[in-house]
C-alpha positions as CSV (number, residue, x, y, z in Angstrom):
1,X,15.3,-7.0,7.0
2,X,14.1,-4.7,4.2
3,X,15.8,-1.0,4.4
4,X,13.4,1.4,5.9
5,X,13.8,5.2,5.9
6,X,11.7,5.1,8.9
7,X,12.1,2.7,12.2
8,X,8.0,2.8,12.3
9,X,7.8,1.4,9.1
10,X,9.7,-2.1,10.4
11,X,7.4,-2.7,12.6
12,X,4.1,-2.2,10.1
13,X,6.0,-4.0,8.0
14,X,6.1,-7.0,10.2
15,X,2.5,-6.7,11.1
16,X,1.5,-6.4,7.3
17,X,3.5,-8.9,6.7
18,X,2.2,-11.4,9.4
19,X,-1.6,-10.6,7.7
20,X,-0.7,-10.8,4.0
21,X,0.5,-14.3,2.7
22,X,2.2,-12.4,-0.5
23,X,4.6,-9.7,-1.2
24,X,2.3,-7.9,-2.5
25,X,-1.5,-6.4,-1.7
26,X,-4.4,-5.7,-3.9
27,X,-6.7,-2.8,-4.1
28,X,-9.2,-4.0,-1.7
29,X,-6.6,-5.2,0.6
30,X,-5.1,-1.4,0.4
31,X,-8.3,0.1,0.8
32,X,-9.4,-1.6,3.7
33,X,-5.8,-0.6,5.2
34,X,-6.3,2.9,4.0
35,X,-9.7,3.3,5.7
36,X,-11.1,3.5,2.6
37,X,-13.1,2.3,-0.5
38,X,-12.0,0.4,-3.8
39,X,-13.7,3.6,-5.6
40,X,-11.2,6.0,-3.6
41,X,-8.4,3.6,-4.5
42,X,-9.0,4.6,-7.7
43,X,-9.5,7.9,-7.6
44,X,-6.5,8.6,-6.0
45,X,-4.6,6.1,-8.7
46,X,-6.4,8.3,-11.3
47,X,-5.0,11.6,-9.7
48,X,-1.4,9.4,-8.8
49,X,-2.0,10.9,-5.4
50,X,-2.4,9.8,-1.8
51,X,-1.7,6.2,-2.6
52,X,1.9,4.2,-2.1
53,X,3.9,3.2,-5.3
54,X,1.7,0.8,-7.1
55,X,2.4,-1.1,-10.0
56,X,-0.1,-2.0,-12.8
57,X,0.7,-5.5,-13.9
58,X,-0.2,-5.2,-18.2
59,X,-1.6,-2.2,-20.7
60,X,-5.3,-2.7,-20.3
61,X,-7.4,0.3,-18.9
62,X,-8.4,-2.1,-16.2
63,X,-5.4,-4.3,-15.4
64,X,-5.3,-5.3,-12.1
65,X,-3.1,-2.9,-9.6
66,X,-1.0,-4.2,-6.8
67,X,0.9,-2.7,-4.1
68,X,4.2,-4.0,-2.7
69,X,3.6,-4.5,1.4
70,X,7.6,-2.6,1.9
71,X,5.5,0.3,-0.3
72,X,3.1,0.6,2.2
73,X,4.8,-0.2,4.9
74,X,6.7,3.2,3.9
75,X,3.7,5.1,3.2
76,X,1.6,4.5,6.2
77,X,4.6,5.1,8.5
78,X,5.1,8.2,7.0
79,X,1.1,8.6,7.1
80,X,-0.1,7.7,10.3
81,X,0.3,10.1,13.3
82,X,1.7,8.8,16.6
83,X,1.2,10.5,20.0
């Protein structure tokens, strides 16, 4: 198992995991994990805020964007609030 700085993240991890065939996630993947739309995705890309580690595969303005599932795994168990 992957090393997490958080024991929440394992298990978002595994459910991410379970729902996503890849390593990876794309932007409307993300957003619909986020709560969000594909046009916030990309403002908060823009701003490089609010958003997991991404990485931009080529040099194009509109290469595509994915998101490692570990990443946000990370993010949202740093993110989410639990009672």
């Amino acid at each position: 198992m992957e090393n997490f700085t958080n024991p929440q993240a394992v298990l978002i991890y595994q459910d991410l995991k379970s729902r996503y065939l890849g390593a990876t996630v794309n932007k409307k993947q993300i957003a619909m994990e986020l709560g969000v739309s594909v046009s916030t995705v990309d403002l908060y890309i823009s701003k490089n805020m609010g958003i997991p580690n991404y990485k931009k595969l080529g040099t194009a303005k509109n290469a595509k964007v994915v998101f490692t599932i570990i990443d946000l795994a990370e993010f949202l168990s740093n993110t989410i609030k639990t009672a």
